[in-house]
C-alpha positions, 0 to 999 in steps of 0.5 A, spaced: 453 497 487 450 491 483 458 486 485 457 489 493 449 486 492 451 480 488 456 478 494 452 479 500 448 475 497 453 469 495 457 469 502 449 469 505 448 462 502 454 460 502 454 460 510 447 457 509 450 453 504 442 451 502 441 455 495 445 454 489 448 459 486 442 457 479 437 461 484 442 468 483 438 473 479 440 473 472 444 479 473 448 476 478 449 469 476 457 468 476 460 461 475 464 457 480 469 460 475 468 466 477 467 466 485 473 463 484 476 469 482 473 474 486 476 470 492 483 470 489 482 477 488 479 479 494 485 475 498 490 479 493 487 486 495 487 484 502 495 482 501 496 489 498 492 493 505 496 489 509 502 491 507 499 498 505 498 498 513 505 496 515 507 501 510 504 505 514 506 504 520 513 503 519 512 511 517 509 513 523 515 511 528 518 514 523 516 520 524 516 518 532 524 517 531 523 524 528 519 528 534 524 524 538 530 528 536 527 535 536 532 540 542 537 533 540 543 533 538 542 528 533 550 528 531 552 526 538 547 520 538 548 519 531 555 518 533 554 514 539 549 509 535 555 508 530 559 507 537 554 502 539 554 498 533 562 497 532 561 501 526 569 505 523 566 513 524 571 514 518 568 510 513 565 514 507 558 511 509 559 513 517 561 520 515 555 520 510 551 518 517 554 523 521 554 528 516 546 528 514 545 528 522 550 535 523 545 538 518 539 536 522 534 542 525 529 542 529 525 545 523 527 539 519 525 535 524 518 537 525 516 537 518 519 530 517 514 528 522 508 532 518 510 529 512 510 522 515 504 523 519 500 525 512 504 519 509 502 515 515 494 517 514 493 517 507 497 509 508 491 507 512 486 510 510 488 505 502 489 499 506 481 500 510 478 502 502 482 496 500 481 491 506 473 493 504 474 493 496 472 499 495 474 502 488 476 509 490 481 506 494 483 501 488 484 507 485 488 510 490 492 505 490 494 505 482 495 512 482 500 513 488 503 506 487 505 509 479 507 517 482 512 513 486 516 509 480 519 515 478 523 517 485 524 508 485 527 508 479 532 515 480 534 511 486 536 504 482 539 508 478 544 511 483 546 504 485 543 497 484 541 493 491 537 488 493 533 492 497 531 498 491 530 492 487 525 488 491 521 495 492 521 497 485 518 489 483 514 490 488 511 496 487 511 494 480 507 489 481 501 493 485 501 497 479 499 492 475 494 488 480 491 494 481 490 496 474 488 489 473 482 490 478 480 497 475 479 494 469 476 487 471 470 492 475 470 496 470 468 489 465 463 486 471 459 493 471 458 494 464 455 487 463 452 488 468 448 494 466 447 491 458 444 486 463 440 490 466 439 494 461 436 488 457 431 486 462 
């Protein structure tokens, strides 16, 4: 509550460009130094909600594909895309695609798609909290970040590709960030509060 009053205040006179930041109350008074660092951290934040959100769409037409093929037969579109794309129907990995679409069922196809709109959801609704720096999404964010390591992790160790390892580094690395911020506000709230606390 005190870092959202300190930084309505902030942005206020920096748009009027009037008051200097010595005008602050003493609670709220932060160095050139660290309204530097808030900016930097409120752009990182913002990075992590747009990719949150394209996450999130990407898995919405994800589940759209997957209510698309329901009453299909996914195997004979399966087989028509590998034909469209000039792929060899008896390479070990065309067979593997056609395989995964034989075993295909309408049921499957549904629950794929709940899956993916609840995935879709809970993207968007991090990527909002991030976007307005709220802490439960920063929390959000850390939690679900670190549950899915372990599955990055499995799936690196069944074969090394530059997808699986650009996703588990990027995935490492919100993690962290996030971690980072959780701390940095739990820091700023507690001196805060001395502060307070003081006068």
């Amino acid at each position: 509550m005190l870092r959202l009053a300190r930084n309505v205040l902030i942005d206020d006179f920096q748009a009027r460009d009037t008051l200097p930041l010595s005008h602050l109350p003493a609670c709220m008074h932060s160095s050139g130094t660290n309204l530097d660092s808030h900016r930097g951290q409120r752009r990182m934040l913002r990075a992590v909600a747009s990719f949150e959100f394209a996450k999130g769409v990407f898995v919405v037409l994800m589940g759209i594909c997957a209510l698309a093929l329901v009453h299909k037969d996914a195997w004979l579109l399966a087989e028509s895309l590998l034909a469209l794309l000039h792929v060899n129907t008896d390479s070990h990995s065309a067979q593997l695609f056609l395989d995964f679409a034989d075993s295909l069922t309408d049921a499957r196809l549904w629950a794929a798609a709940y899956i993916a709109f609840a995935y879709a959801a809970l993207r968007f609704t991090e990527a909002y909290g991030l976007w307005k720096e709220r802490t439960w999404a920063e929390w959000v964010a850390f939690v679900s970040g670190t549950l899915l390591l372990p599955l990055e992790v499995r799936e690196l160790m069944r074969g090394v590709t530059l997808i699986r390892c650009t996703v588990l580094l990027f995935n490492l690395a919100i993690v962290v960030y996030m971690l980072y911020v959780i701390l940095a506000n739990r820091r700023e709230r507690r001196a805060a509060t001395s502060l307070a606390g003081r006068g």
